[in-house]
C-alpha positions in Angstrom: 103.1 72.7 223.3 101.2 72.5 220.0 101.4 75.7 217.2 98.1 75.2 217.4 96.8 74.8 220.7 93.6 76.2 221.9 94.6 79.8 223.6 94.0 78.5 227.5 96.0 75.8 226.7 98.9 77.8 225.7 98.5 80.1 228.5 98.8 76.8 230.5 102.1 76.2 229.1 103.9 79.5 229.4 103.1 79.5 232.8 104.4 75.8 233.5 107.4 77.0 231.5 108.0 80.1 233.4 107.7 77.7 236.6 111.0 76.1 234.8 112.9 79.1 234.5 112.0 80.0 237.8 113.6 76.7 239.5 116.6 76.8 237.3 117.4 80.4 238.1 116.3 79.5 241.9 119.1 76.4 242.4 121.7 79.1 240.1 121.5 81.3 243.1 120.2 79.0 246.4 123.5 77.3 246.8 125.2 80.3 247.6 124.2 80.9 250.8 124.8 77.0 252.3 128.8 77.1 251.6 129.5 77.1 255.9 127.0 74.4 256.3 128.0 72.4 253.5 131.9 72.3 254.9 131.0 71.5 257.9 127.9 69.0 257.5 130.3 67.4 254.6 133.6 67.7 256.9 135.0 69.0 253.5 137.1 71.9 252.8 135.9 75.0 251.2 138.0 74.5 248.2 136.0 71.0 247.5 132.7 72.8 248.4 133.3 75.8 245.9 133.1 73.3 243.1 129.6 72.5 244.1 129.1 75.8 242.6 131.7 75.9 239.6 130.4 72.4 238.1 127.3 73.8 237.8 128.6 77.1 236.0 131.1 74.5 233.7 128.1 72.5 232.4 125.8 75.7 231.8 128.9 76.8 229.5 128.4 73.6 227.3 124.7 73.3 227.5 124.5 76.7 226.1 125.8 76.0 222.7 124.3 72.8 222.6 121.0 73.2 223.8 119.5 75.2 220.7 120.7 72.7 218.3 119.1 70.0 220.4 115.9 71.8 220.6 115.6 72.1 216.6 116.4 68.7 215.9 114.6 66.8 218.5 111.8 69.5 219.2 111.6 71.8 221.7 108.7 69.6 224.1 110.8 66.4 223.4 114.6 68.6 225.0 112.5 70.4 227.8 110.7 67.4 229.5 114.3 65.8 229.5 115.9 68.8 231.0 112.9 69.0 233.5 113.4 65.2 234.1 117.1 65.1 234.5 116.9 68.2 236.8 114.2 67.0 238.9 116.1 63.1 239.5 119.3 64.9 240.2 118.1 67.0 242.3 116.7 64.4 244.4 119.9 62.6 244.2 122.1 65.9 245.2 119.9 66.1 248.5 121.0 62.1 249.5 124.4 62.6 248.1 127.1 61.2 251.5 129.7 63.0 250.4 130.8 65.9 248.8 132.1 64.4 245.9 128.7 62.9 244.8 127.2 66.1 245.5 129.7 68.1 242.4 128.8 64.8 240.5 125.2 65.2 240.5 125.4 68.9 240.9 126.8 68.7 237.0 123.8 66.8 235.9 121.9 68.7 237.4 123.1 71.5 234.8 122.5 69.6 232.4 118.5 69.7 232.9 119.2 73.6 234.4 121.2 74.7 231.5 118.8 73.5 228.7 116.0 74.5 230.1 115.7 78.2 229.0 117.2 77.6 225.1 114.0 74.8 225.1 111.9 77.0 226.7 112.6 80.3 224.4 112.1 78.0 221.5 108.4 76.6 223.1 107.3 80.6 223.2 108.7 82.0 219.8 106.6 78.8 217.7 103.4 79.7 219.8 103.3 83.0 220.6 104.4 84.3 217.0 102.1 87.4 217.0 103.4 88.5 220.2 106.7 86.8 220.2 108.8 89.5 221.5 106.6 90.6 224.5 106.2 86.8 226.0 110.0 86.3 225.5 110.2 89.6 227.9 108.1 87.9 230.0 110.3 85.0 230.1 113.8 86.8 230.4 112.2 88.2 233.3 111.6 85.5 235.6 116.0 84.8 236.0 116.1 87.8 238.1 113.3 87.2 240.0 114.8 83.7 240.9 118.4 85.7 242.1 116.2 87.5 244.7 114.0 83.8 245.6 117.0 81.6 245.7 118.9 83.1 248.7 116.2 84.0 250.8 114.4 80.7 250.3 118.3 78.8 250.9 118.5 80.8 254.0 115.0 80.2 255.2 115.6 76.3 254.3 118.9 76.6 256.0 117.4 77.7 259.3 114.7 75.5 259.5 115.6 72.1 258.4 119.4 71.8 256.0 120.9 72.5 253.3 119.3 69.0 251.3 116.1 70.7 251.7 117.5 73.1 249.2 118.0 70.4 246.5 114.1 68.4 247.8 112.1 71.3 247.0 112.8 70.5 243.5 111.1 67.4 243.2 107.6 68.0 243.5 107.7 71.1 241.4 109.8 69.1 238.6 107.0 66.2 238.7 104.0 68.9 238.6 106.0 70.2 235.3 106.7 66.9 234.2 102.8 65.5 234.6 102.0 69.0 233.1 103.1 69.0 229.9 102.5 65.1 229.4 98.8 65.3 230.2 97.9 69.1 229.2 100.8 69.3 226.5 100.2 66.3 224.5 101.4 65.6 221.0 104.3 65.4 219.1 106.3 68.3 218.6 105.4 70.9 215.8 109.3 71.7 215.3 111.6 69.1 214.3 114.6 68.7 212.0 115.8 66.2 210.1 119.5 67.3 210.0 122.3 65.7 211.7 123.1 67.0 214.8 127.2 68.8 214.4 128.6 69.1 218.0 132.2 70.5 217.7 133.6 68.1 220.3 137.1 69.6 220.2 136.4 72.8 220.8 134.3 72.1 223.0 136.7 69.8 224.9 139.7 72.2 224.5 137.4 74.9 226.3 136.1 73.1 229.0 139.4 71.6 229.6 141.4 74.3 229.7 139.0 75.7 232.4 138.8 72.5 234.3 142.8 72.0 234.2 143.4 75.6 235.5 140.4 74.9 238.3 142.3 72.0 239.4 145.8 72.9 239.6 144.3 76.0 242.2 142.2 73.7 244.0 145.1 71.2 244.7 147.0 74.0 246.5 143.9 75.3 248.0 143.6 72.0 250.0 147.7 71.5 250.2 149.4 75.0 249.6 152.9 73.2 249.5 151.0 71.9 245.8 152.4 75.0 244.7 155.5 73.4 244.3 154.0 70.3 242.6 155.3 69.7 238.9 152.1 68.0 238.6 150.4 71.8 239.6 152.3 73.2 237.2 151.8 70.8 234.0 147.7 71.6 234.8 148.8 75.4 234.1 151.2 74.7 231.4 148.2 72.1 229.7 145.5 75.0 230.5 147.3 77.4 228.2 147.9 74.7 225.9 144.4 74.0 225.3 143.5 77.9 225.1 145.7 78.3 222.1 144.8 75.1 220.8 141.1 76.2 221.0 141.9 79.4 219.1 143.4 78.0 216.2 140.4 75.7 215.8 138.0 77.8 216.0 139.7 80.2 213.4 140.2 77.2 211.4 137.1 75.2 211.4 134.0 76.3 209.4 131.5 74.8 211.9 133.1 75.5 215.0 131.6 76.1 218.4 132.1 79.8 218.4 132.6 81.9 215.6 136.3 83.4 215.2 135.0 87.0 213.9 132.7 87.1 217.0 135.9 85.4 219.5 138.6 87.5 218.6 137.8 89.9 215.5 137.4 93.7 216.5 135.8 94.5 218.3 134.2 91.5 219.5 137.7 90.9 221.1 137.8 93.6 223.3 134.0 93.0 224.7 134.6 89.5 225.2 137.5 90.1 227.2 135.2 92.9 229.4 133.3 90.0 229.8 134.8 87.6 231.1 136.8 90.2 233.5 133.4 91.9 234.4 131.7 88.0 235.2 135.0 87.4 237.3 134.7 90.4 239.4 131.3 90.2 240.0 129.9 86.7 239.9 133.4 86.3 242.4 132.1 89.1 245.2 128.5 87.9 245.1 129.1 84.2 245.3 130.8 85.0 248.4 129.1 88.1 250.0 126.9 85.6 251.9 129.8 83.3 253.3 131.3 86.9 254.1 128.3 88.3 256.0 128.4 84.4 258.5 132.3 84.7 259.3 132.8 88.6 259.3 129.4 90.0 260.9 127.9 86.4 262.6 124.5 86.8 260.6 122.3 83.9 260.3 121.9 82.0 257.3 118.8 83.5 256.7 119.9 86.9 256.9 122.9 86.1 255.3 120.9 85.4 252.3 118.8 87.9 252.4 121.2 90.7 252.2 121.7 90.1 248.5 118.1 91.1 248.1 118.7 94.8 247.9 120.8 94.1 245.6 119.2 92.5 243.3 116.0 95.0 243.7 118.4 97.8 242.6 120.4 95.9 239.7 116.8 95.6 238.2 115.3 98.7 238.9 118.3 100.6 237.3 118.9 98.5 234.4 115.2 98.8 233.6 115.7 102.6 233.3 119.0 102.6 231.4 117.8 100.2 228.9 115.3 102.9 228.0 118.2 105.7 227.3 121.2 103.5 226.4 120.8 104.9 223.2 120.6 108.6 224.5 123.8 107.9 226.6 125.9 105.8 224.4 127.8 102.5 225.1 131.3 103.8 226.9 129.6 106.2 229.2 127.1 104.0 231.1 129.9 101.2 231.2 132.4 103.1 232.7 130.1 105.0 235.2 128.5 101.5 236.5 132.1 100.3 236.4 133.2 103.1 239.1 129.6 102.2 241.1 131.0 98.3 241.4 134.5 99.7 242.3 133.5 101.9 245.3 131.5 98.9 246.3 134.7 96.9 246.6 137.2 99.8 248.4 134.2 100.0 250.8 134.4 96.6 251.2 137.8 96.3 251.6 137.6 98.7 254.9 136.6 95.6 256.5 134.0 98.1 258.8 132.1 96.5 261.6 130.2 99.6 261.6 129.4 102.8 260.8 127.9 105.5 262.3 126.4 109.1 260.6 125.6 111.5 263.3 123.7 109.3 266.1 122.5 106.9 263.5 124.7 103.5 263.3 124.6 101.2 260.5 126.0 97.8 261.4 125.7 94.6 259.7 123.2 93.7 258.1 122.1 97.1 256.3 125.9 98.2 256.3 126.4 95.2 254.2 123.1 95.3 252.1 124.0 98.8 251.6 127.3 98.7 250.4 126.5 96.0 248.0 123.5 97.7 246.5 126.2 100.5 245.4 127.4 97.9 243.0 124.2 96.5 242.1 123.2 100.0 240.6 126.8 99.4 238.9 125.8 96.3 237.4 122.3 97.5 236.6 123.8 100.6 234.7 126.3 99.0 232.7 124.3 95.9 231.9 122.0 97.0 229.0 125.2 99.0 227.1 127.4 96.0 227.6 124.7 93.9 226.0 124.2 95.9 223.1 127.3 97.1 222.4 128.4 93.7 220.8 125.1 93.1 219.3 124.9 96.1 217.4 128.0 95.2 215.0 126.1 92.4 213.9 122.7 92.2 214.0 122.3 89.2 212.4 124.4 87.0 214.8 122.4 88.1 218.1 122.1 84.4 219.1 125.6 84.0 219.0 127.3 86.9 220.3 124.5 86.6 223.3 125.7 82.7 224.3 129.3 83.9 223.7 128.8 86.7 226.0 127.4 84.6 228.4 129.8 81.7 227.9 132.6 84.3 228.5 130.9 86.1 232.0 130.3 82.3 233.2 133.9 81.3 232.6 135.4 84.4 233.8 133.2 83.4 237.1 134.0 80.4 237.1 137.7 81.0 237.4 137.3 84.0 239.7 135.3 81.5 242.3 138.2 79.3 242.4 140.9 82.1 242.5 138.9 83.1 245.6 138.4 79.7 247.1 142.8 79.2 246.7 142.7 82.6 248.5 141.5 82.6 251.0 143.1 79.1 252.0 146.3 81.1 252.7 144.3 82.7 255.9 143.6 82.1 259.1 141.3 84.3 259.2 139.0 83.9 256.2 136.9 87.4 256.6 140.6 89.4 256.6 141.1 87.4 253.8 138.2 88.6 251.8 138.7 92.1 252.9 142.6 91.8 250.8 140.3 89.8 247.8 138.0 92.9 247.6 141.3 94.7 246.8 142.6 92.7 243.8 138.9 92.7 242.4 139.5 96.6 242.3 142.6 96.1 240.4 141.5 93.8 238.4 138.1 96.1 237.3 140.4 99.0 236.3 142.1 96.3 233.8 138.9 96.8 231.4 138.8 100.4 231.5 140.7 100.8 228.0 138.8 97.6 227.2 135.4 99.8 227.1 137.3 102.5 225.0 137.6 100.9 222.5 134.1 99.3 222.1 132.2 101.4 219.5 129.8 103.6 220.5 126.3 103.5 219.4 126.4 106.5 216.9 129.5 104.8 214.9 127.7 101.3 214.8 124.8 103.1 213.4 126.8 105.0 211.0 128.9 101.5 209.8 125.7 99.7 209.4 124.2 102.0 206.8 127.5 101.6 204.8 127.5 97.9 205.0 123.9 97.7 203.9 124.5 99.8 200.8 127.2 97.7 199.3 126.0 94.2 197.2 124.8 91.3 199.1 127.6 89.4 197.3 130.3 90.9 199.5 131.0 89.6 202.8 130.8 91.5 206.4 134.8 91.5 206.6 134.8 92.8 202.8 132.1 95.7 203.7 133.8 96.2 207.0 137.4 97.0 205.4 135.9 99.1 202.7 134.0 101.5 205.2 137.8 101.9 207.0 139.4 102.7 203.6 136.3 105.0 202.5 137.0 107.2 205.6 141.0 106.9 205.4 140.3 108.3 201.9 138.1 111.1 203.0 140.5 111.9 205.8 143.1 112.1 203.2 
């Protein structure tokens, strides 16, 4: 899009790039549903399927970081028709792939088109909307929830009706509209280039990746083998994971330019909400991915009811953080964090119970509204805690929204990562794989009451307030870690 295109041409482009969110946030969210049909149509094992879903998530976690930077240097038309195009040809390919091993292949390019779409496309709306920047960017953010309610329903429907490749087809003609779009009613060069050199921290980009991908590996060997566990080779994956995560934190405290800032990784108290994070993504992107495998082998829905079960959900996780973003200064940080963290809790002790059904009086709820029931306890959770969590980090540094935001992201999309595989090894130590859920549901209780004392010590809202005003009295010359320090001693002194 041009700065200065004509006003119905611009209008033209938002919408063609909210078409792009759209997709990408559709095929983040459609695959869930197809993980019975893809074992069995790909005579695979469920440990091989679930990385259909985690080499998606791994390449989002690198395109993140990367995509921005691309997006300045190249221009932001120039990275989104590649994205478009690279999505649109693999997903093509991921609907002919034979095997299941061509289909994580080209399910990680396909990330790569997915993942840089939205940086690109933020970019595209800021440089032509700049009078009204912040209400089209709304606009924008908006569509990726819309797409978790689409993309199940629309797998299950697709499911039902023809197979799970008609999940990765639909893509193509909507890519090539985009595509054509922006060529013939987009043209020009791009308005926003840069003439810099493009600085990729490969090795800290590598270390992070690889310790994730060594850690996914050594659990998906025993998944498919359990007597693995015994493997040395198992256990040098572990012993090179945690290798690579120390590795990566001395780098990125040591390197000026690295891929994440050290102050925002592990400085205070950016420490304590990134570990929330990733815990908080492991809990719950692990329960979702799963709920509509869960609702096939524990209740015998359909795949198109399986998928649509999540849509309550997702109705409620918006509908309540809408309202709490209004009052999350009213409420605080801790207290909407901790009160959507007991909502996702009771979601996964009800779980747990492993109920067929359950009946209130003469009324009997079985199934599919037990299920979509249940799960919508968490989703008003999620939708609670979601708008605190969010600007809780961002409010101890203003200035670095950008970052802390892809960190926070990066860290939710690893912890799910993980948590998908952690499930997938599991439940390969059951016979029966709904009972085995029912025990998962458990440790994901556990493992939420692990970040209670993480959320205590997150600042609250008043005391961020309160620290900023102090750091923006004192000289420009002095650094945030200088102003920081001298606000502790100021009220040691005063408490003296």
């Amino acid at each position: 899009m041009l700065r200065e295109s004509p006003a119905l041409l611009r209008h033209v482009g938002f919408f063609l790039a909210a078409l792009a969110v759209l997709m990408a946030s559709i095929d983040g969210t459609i695959t869930v549903v197809a993980l019975p049909q893809l074992t069995e149509s790909l005579d695979t094992s469920l440990a091989l399927v679930g990385w259909t879903l985690t080499s998606y998530q791994l390449v989002q976690i690198v395109m993140y970081p990367l995509a921005g930077q691309l997006s300045d240097m190249f221009g932001r038309r120039r990275v989104f028709l590649f994205c478009v195009t690279t999505f649109t040809l693999s997903s093509l390919l991921c609907g002919l792939a034979p095997n299941v091993f061509v289909l994580i292949v080209f399910r990680a390019v396909q990330a790569v088109g997915g993942g840089g779409l939205l940086p690109s496309v933020i970019g595209l709306i800021a440089d032509e909307y700049r009078q009204h920047r912040a209400q089209a960017i709304g606009l924008i953010s908006s569509i990726m929830p819309i797409g978790s309610i689409i993309g199940p329903n629309l797998g299950g429907f697709l499911l039902e009706n023809w197979s799970w490749r008609a999940m990765f087809f639909i893509n193509v003609p909507i890519g090539i509209l985009l595509v054509l779009g922006f060529v013939f009613l987009m043209p020009g060069a791009d308005s926003q280039t840069s003439n810099k050199r493009l600085h990729v921290d490969a090795i800290g980009l590598l270390q992070f990746i690889g310790a994730i991908v060594s850690l996914m590996y050594g659990m998906t060997l025993i998944a498919d083998n359990p007597s693995q566990a015994f493997s040395p080779l198992v256990w040098l994956l572990f012993l090179f994971s945690v290798v690579l995560v120390v590795a990566f934190a001395r780098h990125v405290r040591r390197t000026p330019n690295a891929i994440m800032e050290y102050h925002l990784l592990a400085g205070r108290p950016f420490l304590a909400a990134n570990i929330y994070n990733f815990f908080f993504g492991a809990v719950t992107m692990g329960f979702y991915s799963f709920i509509p495998f869960y609702a096939v082998v524990k209740y015998g829905l359909t795949p198109f009811e399986s998928a649509a079960v999540l849509t309550p959900r997702a109705i409620v996780v918006m509908a309540s953080s809408a309202v709490a973003s209004l009052y999350v200064k009213r409420l605080g940080y801790r207290v909407p964090m901790l009160i959507g963290m007991i909502f996702v809790g009771a979601t996964f002790v009800l779980m747990a119970q492993g109920w067929s059904s359950v009946d209130l009086g003469v009324l009997a709820i079985q199934g599919f509204w037990l299920l979509a029931i249940i799960i919508s306890i968490g989703g008003f959770g999620m939708g609670l805690a979601n708008p605190a969590s969010s600007n809780a980090a961002i409010d101890q540094a203003p200035d670095k929204a950008a970052s802390i935001t892809g960190i926070r992201g990066v860290f939710r999309l690893a912890g799910g990562t993980i948590s998908i595989s952690c499930v997938v090894l599991a439940l390969s130590f059951f016979q029966d794989q709904a009972a085995g859920l029912d025990v998962i549901f458990v440790v994901f209780t556990a493992v939420l009451l692990v970040t209670v004392p993480l959320v205590v010590l997150i600042p609250e809202a008043a005391a961020t307030e309160s620290r900023l005003r102090v750091v923006r009295s004192l000289p420009d010359s002095w650094s945030r870690s200088t102003a920081t320090e001298h606000t502790g001693r100021r009220r040691a002194a005063s408490a003296d």
